[in-house]
N, C-alpha and C positions, 0 to 999 in steps of 0.2 A: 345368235347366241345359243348353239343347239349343246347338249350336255353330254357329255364323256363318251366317250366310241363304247363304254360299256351298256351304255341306258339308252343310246342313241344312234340311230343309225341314218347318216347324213348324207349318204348317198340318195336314200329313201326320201328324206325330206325334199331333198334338191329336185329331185323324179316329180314329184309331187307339185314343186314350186313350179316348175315346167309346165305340168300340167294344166294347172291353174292361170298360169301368164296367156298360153297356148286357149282353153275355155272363153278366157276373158277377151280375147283378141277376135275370135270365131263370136260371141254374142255382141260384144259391141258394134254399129252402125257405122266402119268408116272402110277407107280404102284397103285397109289389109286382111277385111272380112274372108274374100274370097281367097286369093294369092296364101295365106297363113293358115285358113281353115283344112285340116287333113294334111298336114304340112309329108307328113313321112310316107305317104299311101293315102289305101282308103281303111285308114283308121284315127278315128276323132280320140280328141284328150279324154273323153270319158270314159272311155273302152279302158284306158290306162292309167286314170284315177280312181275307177272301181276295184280294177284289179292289184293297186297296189294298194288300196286300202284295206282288201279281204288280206289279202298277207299280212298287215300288221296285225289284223285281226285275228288271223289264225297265229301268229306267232306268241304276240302278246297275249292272248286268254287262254290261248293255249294252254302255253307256260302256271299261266292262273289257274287252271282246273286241276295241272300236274300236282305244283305244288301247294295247295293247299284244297280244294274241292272244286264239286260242278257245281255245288248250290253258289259256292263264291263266282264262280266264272259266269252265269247265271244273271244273278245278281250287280255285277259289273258290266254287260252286254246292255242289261235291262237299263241300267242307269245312263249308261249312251247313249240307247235310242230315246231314252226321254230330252234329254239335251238336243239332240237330232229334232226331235218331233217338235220340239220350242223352238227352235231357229224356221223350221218351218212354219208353221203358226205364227211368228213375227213379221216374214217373211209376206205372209198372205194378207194377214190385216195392214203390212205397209203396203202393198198391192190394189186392196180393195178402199185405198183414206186418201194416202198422198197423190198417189200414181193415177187412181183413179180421179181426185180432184182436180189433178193438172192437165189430164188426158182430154174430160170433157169441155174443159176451161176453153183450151186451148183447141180442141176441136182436130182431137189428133185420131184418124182413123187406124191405126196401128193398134194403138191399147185402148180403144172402142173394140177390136176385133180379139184382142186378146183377151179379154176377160167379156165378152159377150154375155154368156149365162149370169156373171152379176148383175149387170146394168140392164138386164130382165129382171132378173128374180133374187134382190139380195142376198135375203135370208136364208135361201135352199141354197145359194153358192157359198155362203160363209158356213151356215153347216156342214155342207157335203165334204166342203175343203178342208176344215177339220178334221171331218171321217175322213182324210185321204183318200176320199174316194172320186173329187169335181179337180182336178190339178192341170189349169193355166200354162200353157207354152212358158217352158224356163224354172217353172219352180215343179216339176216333175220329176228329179232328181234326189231332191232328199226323202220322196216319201215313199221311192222303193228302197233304199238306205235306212227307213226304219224298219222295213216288212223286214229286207236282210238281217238284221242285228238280231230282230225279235227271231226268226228263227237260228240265230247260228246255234246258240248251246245248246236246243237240241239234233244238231249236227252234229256237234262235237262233240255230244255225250255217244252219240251212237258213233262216232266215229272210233272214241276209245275204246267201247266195247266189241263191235263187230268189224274194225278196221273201215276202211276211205272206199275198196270197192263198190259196194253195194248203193254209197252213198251219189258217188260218181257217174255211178252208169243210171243211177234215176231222174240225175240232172242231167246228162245228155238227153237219155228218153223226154223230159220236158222240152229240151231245147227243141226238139226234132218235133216234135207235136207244136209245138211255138209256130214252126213256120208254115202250118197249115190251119193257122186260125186258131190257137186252143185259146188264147187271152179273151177274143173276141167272144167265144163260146162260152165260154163261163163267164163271161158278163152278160148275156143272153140269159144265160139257165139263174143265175143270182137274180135277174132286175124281175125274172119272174117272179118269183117271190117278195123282193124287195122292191117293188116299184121307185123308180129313183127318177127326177127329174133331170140328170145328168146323162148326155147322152154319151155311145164309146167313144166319139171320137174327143170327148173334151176328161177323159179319163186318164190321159198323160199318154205322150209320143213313145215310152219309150215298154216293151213287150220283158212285163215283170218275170216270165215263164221263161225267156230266151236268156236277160241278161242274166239270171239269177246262176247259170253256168258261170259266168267269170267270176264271181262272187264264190260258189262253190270251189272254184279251179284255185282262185288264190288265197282260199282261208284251210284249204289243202296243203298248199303250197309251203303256208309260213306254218300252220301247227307242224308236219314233221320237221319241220325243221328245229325243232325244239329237243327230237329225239338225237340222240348221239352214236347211236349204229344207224342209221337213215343216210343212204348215203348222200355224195353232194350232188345238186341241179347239176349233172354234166349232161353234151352230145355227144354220139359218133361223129366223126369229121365229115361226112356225106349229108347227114340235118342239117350241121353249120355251113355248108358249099347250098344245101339246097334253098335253105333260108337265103343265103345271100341272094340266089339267084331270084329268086320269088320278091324279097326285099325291092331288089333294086326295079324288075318289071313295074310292079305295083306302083313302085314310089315314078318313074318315068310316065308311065300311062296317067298316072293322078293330074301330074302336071302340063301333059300334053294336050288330054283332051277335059282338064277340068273333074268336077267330083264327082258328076254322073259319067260313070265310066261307058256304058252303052248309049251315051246323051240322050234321045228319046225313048229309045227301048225299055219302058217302064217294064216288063217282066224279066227282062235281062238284069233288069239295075236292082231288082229287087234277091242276086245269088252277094251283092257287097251293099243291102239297106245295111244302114244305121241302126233304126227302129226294132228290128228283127234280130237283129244279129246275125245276117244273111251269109251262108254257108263261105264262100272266096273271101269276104270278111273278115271272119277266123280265121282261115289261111292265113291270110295277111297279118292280121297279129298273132298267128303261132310267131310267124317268121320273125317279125321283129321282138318277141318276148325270147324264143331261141338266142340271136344275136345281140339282144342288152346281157341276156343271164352268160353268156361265152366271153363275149368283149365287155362287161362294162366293170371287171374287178380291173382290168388292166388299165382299163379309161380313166378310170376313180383315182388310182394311184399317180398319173399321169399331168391330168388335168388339170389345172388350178378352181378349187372351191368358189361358187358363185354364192357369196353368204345373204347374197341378198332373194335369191330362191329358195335357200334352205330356211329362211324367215317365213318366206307366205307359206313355206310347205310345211314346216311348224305348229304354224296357226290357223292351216287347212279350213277348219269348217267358218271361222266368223269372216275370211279371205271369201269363200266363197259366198257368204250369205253378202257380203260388201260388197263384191264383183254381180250377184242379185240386182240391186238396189242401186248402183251405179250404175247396170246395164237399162233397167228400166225407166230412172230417170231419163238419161238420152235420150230414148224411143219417145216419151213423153212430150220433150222438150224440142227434139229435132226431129225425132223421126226413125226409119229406115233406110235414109238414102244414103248409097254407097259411094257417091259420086261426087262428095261435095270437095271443098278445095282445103289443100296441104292445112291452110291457117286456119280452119276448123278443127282437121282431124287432128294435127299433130297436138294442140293444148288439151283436146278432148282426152288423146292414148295418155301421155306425159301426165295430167290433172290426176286420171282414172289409177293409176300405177302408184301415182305417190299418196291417193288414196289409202289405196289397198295395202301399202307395204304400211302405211300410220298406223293401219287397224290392226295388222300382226303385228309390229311394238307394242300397241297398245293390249293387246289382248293378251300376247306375253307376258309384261310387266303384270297384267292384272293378274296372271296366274299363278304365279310364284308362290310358294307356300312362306308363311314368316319366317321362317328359317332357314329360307335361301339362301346361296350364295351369288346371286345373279343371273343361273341357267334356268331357265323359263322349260318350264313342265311338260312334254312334249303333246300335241294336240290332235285331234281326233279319236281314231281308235286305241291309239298307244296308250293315252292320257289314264286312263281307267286302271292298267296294270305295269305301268314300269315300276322297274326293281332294280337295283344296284348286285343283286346278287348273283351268283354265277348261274352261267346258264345250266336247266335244271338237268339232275339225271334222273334215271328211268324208277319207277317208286318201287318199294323194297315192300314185300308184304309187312300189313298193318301199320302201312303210313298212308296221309291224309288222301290222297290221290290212288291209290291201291281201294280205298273203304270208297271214297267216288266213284270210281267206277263198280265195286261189286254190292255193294247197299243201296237196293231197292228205296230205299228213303232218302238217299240223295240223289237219286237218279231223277 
């Protein structure tokens, strides 16, 4: 039930519902674990649910800072990542109650290994995990998603003042220091001062400094897109042949030899980590973000609408926090083995799906304002700033968005 191609953009949701089908398939414990995991290359669905959430991001608050101020766009960022930072916290206490209860019950060394530091030390694991600072294999996700929010507006405040260069080429400079230790390093120089019971490695898989580029790259991507002289995402036709060419290696080699691309080669396989955001990795989603942004106006128009991906990709974040809590039950309950038979996994996938799609109706329905007319409010980062009104133009001195960017007091 996504709302009017004016407030909605349902190609994006669909992208999104993929992604999420795509996450949920690669966490859950059955036979399509492997075979589905990094389906396009060596690039996972969260490389491309980050990135297309920074785009709404940038699009949407964008839009928000244009047309009415930065203290509002500010203020709406802020409000998301508390919503964000609650699903995580729900997220953890179900982690540290149910999951753990059924784990020990059941004598399941899985999620004995995965929440180790609680089943030592509660209390420093339920604090720390709060401070998002102690984050559990799988729930590491949303709590660089709040760091991201919390700083976008001042992204986007300096981006409207000083322009996207400056901003750009600092997150590369991070990226690039990312892959020689800088996360680990500054957890070093912090736990000296702050002594913490949490050691790096239970600090979350994923390298805040590395991903925070794609985050950067597509909240880039979707504010100018707000501007009306900015021209459109196009290639030279040499990008698009390159990309292809690169696309399709990548996606071959994936499937031939599997997702360690160098199989043992741990220093080789660390130029396409995951964790890092290891340099041929990027490659590999330039190419395929080139080839969605080339081919996929002509696909969209083509295609037939999967309305049932444009729902979970709608209802993005209580989809994911569902597909959480689904995933970790199984592991609980069964385990990690990949191996088990059709008549487990297929009621397992089929159960888990019709879960997730119940909780986007239901999360829809719930959000509708009382004077709906049936289209359900769009969810995640959009949620906070869609507008029925045209897209903005560029602010006229002594309008709302003109006084945001040059008054020091809303800055």
């Amino acid at each position: 039930m996504p709302q009017p191609s004016s407030t909605r953009r349902w190609e994006i949701d669909a992208l999104r519902g993929l992604m999420l089908v795509l996450m949920t398939v690669t966490h859950l414990p059955t036979r399509l674990t492997d075979p589905l995991g990094q389906p396009f290359g060596f690039v996972s669905a969260a490389e491309g649910f980050v990135l297309l959430s920074a785009y709404m991001a940038g699009l949407v608050y964008g839009r928000l800072a244009w047309r009415k101020s930065i203290a509002h766009m500010t203020r709406a960022f802020w409000r998301r990542a508390l919503v964000v930072y609650g699903c995580q916290a729900a997220t953890l206490v179900f982690l540290f109650t149910v999951i753990a209860f059924i784990g020990v019950k059941v004598d399941q060394p899985a999620v004995k290994n995965l929440m180790a530091l609680y089943l030592e030390q509660p209390v420093a694991a339920l604090v720390n995990g709060l401070l998002l600072i102690y984050e559990p294999p799988l729930l590491d996700i949303l709590p660089m998603y709040v760091l991201f929010m919390l700083a976008s507006p001042w992204a986007l405040a300096l981006a409207l003042r000083f322009g996207w260069l400056p901003l750009v080429a600092a997150s590369v400079a991070q990226w690039v220091l990312a892959q020689f230790g800088l996360s680990e390093w500054v957890y070093q120089a912090l736990s000296t001062w702050l002594p913490t019971p949490v050691a790096y490695e239970e600090t979350g898989s994923f390298s805040t400094f590395a991903w925070q580029f794609l985050w950067m790259l597509g909240l880039w991507m979707g504010a100018t897109r707000n501007d009306p002289a900015a021209p459109p995402l196009a290639f030279p036709r040499w990008a698009v042949l390159l990309a292809c060419v690169v696309a399709a290696v990548c996606l071959v080699w994936r499937h031939a030899v599997g997702q360690a691309p160098f199989e043992a080669n741990a220093t080789l396989n660390l130029l396409f980590d995951k964790w890092q955001l290891g340099p041929l990795r990027l490659v590999n989603l330039f190419a395929l973000l080139i080839l969605t942004i080339h081919f996929g106006p002509a696909l969209a128009r083509r295609l037939p609408r999967v309305r049932a991906l444009e729902t979970l990709g709608t209802a993005s974040l209580p989809v994911f926090c569902a597909h959480l809590a689904v995933v970790l039950l199984v592991l609980a309950l069964f385990g990690p083995e990949l191996d088990r038979s059709w008549w487990i996994d297929a009621p397992l996938l089929l159960g888990c799906f019709a879960v997730l799609y119940a909780v986007a109706r239901v999360s829809l329905w719930l959000d509708q304002p009382p004077d709906d007319d049936g289209r359900p409010r769009p969810d995640d980062v959009v949620s906070a700033a869609t507008s029925t009104r045209p897209v903005w133009r560029a602010p006229a001195t002594g309008s709302p968005a003109a006084r945001a960017v040059s008054s020091p007091a809303r800055r």
